[in-house]
ZANU-608158 format. One line per 2 residues: number of its first residue (from 1); their letters; for each residue x, z, y of N, C-alpha, C, O. Coordinates in nm, 2 decimals. Layout:
N
NUM) a) X Z Y X Z Y X Z Y X Z Y; ...;
END
This chain:
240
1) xx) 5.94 5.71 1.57 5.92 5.59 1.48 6.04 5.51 1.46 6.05 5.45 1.35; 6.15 5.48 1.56 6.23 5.38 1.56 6.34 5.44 1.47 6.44 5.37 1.45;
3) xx) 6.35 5.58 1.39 6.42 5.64 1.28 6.39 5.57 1.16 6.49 5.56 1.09; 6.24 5.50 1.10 6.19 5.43 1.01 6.23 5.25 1.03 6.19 5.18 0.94;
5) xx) 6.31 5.18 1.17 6.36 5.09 1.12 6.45 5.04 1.01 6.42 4.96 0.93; 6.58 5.12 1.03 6.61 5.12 0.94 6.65 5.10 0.80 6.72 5.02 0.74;
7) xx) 6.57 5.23 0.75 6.51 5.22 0.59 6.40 5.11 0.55 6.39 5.05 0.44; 6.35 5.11 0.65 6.24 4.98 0.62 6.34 4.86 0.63 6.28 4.77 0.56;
9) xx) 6.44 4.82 0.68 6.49 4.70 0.68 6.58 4.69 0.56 6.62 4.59 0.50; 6.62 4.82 0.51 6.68 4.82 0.43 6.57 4.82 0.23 6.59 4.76 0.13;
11) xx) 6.52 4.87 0.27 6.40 4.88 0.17 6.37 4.71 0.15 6.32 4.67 0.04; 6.38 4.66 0.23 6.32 4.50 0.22 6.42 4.42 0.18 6.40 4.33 0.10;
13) xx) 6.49 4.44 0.22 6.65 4.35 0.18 6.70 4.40 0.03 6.78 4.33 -0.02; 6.67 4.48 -0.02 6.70 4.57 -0.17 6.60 4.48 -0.25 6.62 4.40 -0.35;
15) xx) 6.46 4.52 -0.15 6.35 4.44 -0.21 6.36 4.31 -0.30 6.31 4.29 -0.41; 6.42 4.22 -0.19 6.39 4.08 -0.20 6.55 4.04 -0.33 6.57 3.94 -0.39;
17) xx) 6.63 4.15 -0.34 6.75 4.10 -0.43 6.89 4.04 -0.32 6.97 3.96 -0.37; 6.90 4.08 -0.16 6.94 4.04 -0.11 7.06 4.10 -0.04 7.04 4.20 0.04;
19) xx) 7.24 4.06 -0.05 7.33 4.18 -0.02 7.29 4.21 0.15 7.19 4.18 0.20; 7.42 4.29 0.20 7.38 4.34 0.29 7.50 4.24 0.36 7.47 4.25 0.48;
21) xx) 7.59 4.17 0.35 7.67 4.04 0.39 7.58 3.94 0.39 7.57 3.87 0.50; 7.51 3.90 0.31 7.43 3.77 0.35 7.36 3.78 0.46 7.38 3.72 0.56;
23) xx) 7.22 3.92 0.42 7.18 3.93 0.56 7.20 3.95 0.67 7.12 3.94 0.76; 7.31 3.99 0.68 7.41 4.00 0.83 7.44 3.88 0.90 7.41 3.84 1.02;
25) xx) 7.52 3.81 0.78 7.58 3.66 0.86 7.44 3.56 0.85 7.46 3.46 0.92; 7.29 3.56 0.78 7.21 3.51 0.82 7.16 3.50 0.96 7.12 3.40 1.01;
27) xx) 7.16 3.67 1.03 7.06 3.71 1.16 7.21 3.71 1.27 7.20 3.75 1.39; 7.34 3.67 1.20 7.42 3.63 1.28 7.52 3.74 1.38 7.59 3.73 1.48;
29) xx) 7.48 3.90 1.21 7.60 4.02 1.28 7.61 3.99 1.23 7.57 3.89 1.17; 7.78 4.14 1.21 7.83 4.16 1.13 7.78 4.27 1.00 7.69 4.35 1.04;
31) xx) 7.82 4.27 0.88 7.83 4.34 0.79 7.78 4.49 0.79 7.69 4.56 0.73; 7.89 4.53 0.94 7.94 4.69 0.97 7.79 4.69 1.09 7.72 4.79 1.09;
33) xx) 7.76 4.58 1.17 7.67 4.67 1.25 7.51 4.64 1.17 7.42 4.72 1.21; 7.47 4.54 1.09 7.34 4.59 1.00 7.39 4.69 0.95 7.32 4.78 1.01;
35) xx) 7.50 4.76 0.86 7.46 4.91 0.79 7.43 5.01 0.88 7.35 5.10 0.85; 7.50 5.01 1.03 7.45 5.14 1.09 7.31 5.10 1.11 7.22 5.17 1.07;
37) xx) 7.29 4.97 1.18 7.08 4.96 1.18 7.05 5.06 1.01 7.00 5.17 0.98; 7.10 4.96 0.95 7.00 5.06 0.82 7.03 5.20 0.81 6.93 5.27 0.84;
39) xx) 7.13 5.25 0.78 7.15 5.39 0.86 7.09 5.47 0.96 7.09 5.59 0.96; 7.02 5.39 1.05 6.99 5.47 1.16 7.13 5.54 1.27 7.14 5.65 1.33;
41) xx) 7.20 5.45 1.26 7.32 5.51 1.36 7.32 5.39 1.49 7.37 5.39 1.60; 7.26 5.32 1.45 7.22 5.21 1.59 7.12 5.14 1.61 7.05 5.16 1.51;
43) xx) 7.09 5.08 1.67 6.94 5.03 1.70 6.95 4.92 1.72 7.04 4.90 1.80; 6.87 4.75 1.69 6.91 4.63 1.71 6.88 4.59 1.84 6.83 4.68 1.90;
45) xx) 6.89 4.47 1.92 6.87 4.42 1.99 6.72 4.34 1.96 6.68 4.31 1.85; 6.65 4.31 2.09 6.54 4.23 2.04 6.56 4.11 1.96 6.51 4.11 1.85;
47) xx) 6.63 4.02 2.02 6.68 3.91 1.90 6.81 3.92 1.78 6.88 3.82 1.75; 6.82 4.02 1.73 6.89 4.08 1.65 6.74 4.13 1.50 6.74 4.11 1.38;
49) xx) 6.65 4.21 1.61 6.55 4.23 1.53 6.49 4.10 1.48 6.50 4.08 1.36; 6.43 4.01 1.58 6.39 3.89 1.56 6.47 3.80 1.40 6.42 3.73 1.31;
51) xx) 6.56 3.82 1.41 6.69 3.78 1.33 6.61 3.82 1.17 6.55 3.77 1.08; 6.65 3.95 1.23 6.65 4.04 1.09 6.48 4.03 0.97 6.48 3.98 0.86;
53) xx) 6.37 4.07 1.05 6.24 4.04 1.02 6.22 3.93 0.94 6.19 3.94 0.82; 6.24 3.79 1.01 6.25 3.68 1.02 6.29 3.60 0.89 6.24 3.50 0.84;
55) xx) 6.46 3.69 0.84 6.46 3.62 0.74 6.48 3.73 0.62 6.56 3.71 0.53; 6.41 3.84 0.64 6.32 3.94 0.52 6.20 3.86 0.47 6.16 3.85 0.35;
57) xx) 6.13 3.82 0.59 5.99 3.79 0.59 5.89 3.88 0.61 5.77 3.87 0.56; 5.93 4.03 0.70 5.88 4.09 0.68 5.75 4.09 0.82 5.76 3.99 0.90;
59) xx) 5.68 4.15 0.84 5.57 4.16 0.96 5.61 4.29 1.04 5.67 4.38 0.99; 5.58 4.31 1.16 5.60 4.41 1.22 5.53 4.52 1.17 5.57 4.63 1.20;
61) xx) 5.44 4.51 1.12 5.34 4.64 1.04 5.41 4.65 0.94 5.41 4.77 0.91; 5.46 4.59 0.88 5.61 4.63 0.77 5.67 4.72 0.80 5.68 4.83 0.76;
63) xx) 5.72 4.62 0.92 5.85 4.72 0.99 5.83 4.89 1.04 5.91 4.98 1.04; 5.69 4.89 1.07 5.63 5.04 1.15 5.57 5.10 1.03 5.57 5.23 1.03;
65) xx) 5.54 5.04 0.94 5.48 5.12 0.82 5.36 5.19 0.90 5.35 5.31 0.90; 5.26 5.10 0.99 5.14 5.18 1.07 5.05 5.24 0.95 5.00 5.34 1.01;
67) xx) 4.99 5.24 0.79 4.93 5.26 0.75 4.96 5.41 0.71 4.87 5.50 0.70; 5.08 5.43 0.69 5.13 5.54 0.62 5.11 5.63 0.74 5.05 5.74 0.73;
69) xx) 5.17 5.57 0.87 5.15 5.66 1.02 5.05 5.73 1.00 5.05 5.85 0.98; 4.90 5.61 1.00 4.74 5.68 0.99 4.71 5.78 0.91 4.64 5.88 0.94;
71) xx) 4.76 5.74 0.80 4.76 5.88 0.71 4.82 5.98 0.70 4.79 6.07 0.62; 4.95 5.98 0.78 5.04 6.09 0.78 4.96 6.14 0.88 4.88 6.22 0.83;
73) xx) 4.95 6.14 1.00 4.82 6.18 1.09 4.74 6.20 1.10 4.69 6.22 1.22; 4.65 6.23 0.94 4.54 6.34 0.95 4.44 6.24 0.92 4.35 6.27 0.84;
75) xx) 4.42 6.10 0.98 4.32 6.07 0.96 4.31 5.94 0.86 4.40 5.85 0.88; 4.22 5.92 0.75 4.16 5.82 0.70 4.22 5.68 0.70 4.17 5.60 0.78;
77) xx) 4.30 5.65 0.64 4.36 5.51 0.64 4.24 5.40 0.62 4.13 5.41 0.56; 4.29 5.29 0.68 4.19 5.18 0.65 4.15 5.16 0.54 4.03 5.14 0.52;
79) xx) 4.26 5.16 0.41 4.19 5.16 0.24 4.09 5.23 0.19 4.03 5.20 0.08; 4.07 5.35 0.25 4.01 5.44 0.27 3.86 5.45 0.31 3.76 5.47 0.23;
81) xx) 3.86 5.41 0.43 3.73 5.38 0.52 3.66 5.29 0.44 3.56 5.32 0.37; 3.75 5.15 0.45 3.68 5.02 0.46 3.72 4.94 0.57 3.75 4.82 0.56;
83) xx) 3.73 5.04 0.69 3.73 4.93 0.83 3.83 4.98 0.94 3.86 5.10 0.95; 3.89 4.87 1.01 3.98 4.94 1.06 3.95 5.03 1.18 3.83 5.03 1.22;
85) xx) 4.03 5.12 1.25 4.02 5.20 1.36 3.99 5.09 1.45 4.05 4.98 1.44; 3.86 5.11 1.55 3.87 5.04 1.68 3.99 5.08 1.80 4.07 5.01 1.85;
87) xx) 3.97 5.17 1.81 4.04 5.23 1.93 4.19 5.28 1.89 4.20 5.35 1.79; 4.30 5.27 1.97 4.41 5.31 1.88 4.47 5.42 2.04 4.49 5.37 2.15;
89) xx) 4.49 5.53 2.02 4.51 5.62 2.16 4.65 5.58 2.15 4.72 5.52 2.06; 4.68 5.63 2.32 4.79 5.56 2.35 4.90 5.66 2.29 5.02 5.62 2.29;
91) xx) 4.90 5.76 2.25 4.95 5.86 2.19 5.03 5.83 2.06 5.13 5.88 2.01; 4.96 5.74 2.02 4.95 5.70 1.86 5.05 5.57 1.88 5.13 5.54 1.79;
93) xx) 5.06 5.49 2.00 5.11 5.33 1.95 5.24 5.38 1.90 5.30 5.47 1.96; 5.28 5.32 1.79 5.41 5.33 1.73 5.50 5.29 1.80 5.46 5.19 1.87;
95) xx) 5.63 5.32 1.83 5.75 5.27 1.90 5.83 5.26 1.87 5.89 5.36 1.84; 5.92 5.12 1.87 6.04 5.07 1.86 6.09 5.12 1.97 6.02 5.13 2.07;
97) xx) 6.22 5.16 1.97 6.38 5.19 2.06 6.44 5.11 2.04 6.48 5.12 1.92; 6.50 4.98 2.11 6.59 4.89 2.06 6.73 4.91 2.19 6.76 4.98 2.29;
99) xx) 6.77 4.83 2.13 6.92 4.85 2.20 6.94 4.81 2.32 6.89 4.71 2.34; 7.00 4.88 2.42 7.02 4.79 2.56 6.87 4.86 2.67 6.86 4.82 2.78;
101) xx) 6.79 4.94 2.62 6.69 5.01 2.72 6.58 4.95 2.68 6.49 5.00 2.75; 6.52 4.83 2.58 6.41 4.77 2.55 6.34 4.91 2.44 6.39 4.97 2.35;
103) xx) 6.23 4.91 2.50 6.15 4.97 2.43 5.99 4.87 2.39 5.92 4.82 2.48; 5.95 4.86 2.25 5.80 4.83 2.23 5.74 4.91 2.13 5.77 4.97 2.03;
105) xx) 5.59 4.87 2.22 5.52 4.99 2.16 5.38 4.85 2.10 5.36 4.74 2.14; 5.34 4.91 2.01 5.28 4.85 1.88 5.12 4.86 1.91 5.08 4.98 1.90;
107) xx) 5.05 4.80 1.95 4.94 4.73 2.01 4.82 4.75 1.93 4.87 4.78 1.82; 4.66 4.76 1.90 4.61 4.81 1.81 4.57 4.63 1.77 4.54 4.54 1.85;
109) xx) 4.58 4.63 1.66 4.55 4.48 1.59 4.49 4.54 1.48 4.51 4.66 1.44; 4.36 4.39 1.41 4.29 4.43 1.34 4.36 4.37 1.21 4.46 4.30 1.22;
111) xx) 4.31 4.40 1.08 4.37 4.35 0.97 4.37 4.18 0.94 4.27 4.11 0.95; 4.49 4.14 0.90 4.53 4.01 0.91 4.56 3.93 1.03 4.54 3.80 1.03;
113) xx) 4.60 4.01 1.16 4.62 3.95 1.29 4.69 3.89 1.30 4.79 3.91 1.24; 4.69 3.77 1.39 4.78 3.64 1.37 4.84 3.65 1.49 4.88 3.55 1.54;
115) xx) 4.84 3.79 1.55 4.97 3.77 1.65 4.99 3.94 1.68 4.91 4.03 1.65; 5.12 3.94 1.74 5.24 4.09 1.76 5.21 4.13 1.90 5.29 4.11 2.00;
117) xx) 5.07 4.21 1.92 5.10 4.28 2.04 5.17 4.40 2.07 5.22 4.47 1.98; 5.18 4.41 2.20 5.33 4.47 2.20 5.28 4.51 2.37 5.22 4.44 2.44;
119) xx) 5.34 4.64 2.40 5.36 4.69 2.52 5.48 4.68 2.57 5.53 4.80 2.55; 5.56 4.62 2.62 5.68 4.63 2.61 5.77 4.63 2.76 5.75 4.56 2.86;
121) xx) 5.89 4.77 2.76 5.93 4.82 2.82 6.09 4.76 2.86 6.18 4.81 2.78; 6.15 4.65 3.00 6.31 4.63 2.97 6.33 4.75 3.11 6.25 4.74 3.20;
123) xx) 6.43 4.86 3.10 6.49 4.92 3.19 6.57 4.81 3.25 6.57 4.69 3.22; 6.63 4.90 3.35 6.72 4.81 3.47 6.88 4.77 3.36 6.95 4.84 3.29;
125) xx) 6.88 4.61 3.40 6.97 4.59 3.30 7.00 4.57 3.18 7.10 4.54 3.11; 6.84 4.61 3.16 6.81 4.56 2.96 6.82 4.40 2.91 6.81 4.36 3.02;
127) xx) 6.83 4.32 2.86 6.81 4.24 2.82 6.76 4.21 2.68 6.74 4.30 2.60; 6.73 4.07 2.64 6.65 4.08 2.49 6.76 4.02 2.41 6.73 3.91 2.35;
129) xx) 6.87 4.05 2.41 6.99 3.97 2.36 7.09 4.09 2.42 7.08 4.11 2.54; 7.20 4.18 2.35 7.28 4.25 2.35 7.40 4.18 2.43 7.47 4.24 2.52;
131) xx) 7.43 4.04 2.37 7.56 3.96 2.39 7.48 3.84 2.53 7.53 3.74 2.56; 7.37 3.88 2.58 7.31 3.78 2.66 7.32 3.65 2.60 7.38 3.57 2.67;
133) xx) 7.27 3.59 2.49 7.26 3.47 2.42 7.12 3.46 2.36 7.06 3.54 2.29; 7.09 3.33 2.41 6.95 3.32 2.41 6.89 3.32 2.24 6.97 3.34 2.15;
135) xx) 6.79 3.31 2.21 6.71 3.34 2.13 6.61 3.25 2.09 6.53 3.23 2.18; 6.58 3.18 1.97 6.47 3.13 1.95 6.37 3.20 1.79 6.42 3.25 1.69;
137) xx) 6.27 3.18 1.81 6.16 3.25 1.70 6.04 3.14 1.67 6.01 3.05 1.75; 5.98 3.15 1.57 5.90 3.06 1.49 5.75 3.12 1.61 5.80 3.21 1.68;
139) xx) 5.66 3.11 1.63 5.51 3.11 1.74 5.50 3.07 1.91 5.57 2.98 1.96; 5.41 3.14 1.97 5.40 3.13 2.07 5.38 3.26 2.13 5.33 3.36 2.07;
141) xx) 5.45 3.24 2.30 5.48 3.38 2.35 5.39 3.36 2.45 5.39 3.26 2.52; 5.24 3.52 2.50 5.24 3.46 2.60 5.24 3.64 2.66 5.23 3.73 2.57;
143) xx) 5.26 3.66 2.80 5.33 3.80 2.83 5.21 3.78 2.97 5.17 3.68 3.03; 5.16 3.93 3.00 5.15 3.96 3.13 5.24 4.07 3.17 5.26 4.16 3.10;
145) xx) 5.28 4.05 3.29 5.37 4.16 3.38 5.30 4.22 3.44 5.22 4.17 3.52; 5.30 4.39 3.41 5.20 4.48 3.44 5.33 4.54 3.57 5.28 4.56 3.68;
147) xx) 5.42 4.56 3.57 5.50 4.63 3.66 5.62 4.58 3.64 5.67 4.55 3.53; 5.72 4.58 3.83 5.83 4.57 3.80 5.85 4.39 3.81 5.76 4.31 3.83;
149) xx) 6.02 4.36 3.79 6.02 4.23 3.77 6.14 4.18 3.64 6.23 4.24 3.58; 6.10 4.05 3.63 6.17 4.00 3.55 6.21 3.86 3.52 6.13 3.78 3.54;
151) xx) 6.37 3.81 3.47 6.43 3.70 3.48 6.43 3.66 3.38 6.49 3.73 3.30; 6.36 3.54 3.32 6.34 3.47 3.19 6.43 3.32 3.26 6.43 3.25 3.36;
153) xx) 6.51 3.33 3.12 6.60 3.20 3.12 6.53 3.09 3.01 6.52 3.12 2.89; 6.49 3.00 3.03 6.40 2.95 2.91 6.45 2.78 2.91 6.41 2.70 2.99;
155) xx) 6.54 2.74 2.81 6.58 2.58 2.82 6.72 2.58 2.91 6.83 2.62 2.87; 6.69 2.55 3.02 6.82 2.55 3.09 6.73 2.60 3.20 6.83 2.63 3.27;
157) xx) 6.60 2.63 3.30 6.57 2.68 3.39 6.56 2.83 3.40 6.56 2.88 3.28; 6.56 2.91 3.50 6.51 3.03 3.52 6.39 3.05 3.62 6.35 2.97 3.71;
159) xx) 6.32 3.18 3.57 6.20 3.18 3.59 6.20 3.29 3.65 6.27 3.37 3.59; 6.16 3.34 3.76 6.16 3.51 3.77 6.04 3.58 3.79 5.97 3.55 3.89;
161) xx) 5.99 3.67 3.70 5.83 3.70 3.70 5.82 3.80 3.78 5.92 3.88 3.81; 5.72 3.81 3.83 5.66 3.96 3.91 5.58 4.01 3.85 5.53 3.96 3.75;
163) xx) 5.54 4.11 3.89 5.42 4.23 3.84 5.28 4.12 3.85 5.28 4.03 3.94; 5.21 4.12 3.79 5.12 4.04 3.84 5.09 3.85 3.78 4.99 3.77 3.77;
165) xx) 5.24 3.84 3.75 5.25 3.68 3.68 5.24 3.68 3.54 5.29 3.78 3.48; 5.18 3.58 3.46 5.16 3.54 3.35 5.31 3.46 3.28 5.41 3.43 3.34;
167) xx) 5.29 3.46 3.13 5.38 3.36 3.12 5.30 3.28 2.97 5.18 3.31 2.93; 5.40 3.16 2.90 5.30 3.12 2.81 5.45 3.03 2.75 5.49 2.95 2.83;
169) xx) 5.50 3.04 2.66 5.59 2.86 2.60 5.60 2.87 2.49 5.56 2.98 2.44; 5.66 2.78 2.39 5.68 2.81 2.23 5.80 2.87 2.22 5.89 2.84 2.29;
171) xx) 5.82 2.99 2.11 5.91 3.04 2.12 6.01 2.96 2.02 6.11 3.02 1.98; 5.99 2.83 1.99 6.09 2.76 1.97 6.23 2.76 2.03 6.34 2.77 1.99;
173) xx) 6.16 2.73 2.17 6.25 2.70 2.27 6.34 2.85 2.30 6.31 2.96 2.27; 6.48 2.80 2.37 6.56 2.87 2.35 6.53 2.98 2.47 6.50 2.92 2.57;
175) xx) 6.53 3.14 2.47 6.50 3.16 2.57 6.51 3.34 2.58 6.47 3.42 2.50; 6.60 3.38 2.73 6.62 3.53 2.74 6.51 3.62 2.85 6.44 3.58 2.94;
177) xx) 6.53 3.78 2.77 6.47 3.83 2.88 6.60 3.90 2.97 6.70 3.93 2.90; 6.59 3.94 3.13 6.66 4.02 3.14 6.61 4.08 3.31 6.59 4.01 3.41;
179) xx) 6.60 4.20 3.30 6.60 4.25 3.38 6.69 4.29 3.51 6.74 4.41 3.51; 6.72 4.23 3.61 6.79 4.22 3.68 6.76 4.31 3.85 6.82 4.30 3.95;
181) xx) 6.64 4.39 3.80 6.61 4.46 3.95 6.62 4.62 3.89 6.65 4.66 3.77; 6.60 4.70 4.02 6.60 4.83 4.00 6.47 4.94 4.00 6.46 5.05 4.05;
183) xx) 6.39 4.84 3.92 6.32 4.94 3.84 6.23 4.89 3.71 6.17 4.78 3.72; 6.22 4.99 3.58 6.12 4.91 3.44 6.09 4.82 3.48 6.04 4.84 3.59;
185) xx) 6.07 4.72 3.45 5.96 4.61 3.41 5.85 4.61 3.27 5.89 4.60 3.16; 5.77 4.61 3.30 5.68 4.63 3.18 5.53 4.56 3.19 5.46 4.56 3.29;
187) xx) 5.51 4.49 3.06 5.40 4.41 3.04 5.34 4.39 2.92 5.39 4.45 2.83; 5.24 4.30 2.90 5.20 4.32 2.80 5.21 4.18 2.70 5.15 4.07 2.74;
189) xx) 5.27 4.18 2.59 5.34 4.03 2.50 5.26 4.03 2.39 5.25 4.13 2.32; 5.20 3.92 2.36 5.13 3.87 2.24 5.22 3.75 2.22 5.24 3.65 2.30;
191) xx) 5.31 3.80 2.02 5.36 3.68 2.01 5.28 3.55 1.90 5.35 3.56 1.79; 5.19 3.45 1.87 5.12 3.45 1.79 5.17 3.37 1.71 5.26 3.30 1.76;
193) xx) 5.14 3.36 1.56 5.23 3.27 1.44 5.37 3.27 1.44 5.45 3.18 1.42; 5.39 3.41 1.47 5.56 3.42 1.41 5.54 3.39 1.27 5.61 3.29 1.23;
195) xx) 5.46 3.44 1.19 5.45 3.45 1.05 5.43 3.26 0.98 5.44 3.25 0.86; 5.41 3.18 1.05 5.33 3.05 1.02 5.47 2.97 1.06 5.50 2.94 1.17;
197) xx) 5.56 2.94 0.94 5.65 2.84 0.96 5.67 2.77 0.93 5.78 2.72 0.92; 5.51 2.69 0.86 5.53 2.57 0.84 5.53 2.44 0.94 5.56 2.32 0.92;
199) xx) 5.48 2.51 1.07 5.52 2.41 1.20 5.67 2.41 1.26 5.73 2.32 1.31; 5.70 2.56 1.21 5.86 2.54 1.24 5.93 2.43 1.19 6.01 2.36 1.25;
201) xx) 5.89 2.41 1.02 5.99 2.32 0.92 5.98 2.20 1.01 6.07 2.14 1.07; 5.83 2.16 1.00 5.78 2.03 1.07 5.85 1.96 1.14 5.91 1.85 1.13;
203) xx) 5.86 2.08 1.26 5.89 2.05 1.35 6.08 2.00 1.37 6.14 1.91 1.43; 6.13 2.11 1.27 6.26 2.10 1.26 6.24 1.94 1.18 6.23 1.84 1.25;
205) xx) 6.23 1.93 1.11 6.24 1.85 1.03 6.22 1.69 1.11 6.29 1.59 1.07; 6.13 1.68 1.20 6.12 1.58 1.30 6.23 1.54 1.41 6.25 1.43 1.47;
207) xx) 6.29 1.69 1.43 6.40 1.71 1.54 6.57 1.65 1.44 6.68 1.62 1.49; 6.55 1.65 1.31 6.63 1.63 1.24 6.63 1.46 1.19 6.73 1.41 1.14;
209) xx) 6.52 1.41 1.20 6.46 1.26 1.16 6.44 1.23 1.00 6.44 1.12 0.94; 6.43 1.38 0.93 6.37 1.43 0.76 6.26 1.38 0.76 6.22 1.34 0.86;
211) xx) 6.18 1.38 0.64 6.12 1.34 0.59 6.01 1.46 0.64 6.11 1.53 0.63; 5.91 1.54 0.67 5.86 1.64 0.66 5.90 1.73 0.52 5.96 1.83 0.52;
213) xx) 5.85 1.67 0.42 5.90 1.76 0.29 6.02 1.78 0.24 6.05 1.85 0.14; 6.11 1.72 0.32 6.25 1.68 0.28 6.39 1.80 0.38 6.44 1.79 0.49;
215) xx) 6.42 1.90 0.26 6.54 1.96 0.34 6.49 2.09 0.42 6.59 2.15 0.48; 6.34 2.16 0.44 6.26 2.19 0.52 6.35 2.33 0.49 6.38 2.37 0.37;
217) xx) 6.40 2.41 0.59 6.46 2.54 0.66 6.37 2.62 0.58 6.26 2.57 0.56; 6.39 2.76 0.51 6.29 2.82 0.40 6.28 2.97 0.55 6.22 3.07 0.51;
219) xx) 6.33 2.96 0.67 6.29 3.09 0.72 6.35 3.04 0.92 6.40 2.93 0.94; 6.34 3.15 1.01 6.37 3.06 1.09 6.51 3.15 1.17 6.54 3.18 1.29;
221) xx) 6.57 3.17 1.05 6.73 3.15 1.06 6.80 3.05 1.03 6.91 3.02 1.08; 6.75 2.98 0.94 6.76 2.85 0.90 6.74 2.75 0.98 6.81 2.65 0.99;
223) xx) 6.62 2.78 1.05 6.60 2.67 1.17 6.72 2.66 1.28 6.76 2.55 1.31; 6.76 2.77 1.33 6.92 2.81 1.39 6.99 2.69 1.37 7.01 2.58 1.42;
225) xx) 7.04 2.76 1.24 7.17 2.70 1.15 7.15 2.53 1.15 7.26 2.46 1.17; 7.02 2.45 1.12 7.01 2.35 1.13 7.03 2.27 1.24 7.09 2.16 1.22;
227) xx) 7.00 2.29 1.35 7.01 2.28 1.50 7.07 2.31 1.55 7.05 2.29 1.67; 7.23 2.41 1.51 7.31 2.46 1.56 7.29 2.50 1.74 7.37 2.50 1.84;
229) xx) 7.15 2.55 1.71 7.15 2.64 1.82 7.15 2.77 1.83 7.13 2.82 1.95; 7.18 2.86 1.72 7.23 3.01 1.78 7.25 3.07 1.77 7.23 3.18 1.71;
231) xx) 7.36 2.98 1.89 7.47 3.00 1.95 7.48 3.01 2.11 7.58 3.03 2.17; 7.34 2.98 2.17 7.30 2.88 2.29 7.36 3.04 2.35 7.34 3.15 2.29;
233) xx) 7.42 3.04 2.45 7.42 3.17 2.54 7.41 3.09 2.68 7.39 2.97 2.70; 7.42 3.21 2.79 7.36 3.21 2.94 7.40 3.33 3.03 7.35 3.44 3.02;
235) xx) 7.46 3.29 3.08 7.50 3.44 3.19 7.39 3.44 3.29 7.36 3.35 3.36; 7.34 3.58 3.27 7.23 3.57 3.38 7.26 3.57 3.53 7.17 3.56 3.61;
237) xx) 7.35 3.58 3.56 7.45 3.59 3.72 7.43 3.45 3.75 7.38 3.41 3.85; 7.46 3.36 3.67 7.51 3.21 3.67 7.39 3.14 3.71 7.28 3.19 3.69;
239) xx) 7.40 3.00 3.77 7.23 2.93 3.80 7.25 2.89 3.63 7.35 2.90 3.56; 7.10 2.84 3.57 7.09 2.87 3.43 7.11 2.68 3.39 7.11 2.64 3.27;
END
């Protein structure tokens, strides 16, 4: 499936009338490494992806094209039925390969879901940031750790999860994943209202002392750029 990033990112950015330099210096590469993403000659980073989606506007069922999956698969698309599949085999979850050993796998959600579940996989050494610099995104994150452990840098504290701990913050806040032991960590992430950025503007807009309607960031690359936060980085060796 992670052969269809890609073209799908590229399909969307064609879509919207958008070069392939703007959207680079928006999600904060360069030029040369969006073309191999669209290409298929490299794979992004989690907040690289985050980047990219974000200011497409696209959804992760975008991104996976799961409809076309169902039907390339023999069976009955939802337009089709009427209703969606209840049960989605583990066979079937679609899968991102991202850069750095992060792997996610695509969660069964029903039509119009207001949040990104996600099975998701950091190897030893993965992190959700290529360049270890933190990250921020428009919803709320909240994760269980099914196995394995894991170092979340979130603000200026560090947190280190175990197999077994929860987690929950807005993903406003600036914040990495990174795997720092020797073996997968893997859990299960619901991210909800990535898509809902009118609390983002709000909020930016408050942090800025705007007017609410006044100046309001149109995506949440923009929120970045207004806050000149990112840029925020964090060495995970370092106390945070």
């Amino acid at each position: 499936m992670e052969d269809k990033i890609g073209p799908a990112l590229r399909q969307a950015r064609l879509a919207r009338g958008l070069s392939l330099r703007g959207v680079a210096s928006a999600a904060g590469i360069s030029a040369s490494l969006l073309s191999q993403v669209e290409n298929g000659k490299s794979q992004p980073s989690v907040s690289t992806l985050y980047a990219l989606v974000s200011h497409l506007g696209m959804s992760l069922d975008e991104l996976l094209g799961l409809r076309a999956r169902t039907a390339d698969a023999g069976r009955p698309a939802e337009a089709e039925t009427g209703r969606p599949e209840v049960v989605q085999r583990a066979a079937d979850n679609p899968v991102l390969e991202m850069a750095n050993g992060v792997r996610w796998e695509r969660l069964a959600v029903g039509p119009g879901a207001a949040a990104d579940a996600l099975l998701v996989t950091y190897e030893p050494g993965a992190a959700s940031a290529a360049d270890r610099k933190l990250m921020r995104h428009s919803g709320t994150e909240y994760a269980y750790l099914l196995s394995g452990e894991l170092t979340l840098l979130l603000d200026f504290d560090r947190h280190h999860v175990r197999a077994g701990d929860s987690l929950c913050f807005d993903s406003t806040r600036p914040h990495l994943y990174v795997n720092q032991g020797e073996e997968p960590a893997r859990g299960v992430w619901f991210v909800a209202g990535r898509h809902d950025l009118d609390h983002t503007r709000d909020w930016v807009a408050g942090q800025l002392g705007a007017a609410p309607a006044a100046g309001k960031p149109s995506n949440a690359v923009e929120v970045l750029d207004l806050l000149g936060l990112d840029r925020l980085s964090a060495e995970p060796d370092s106390p945070a």
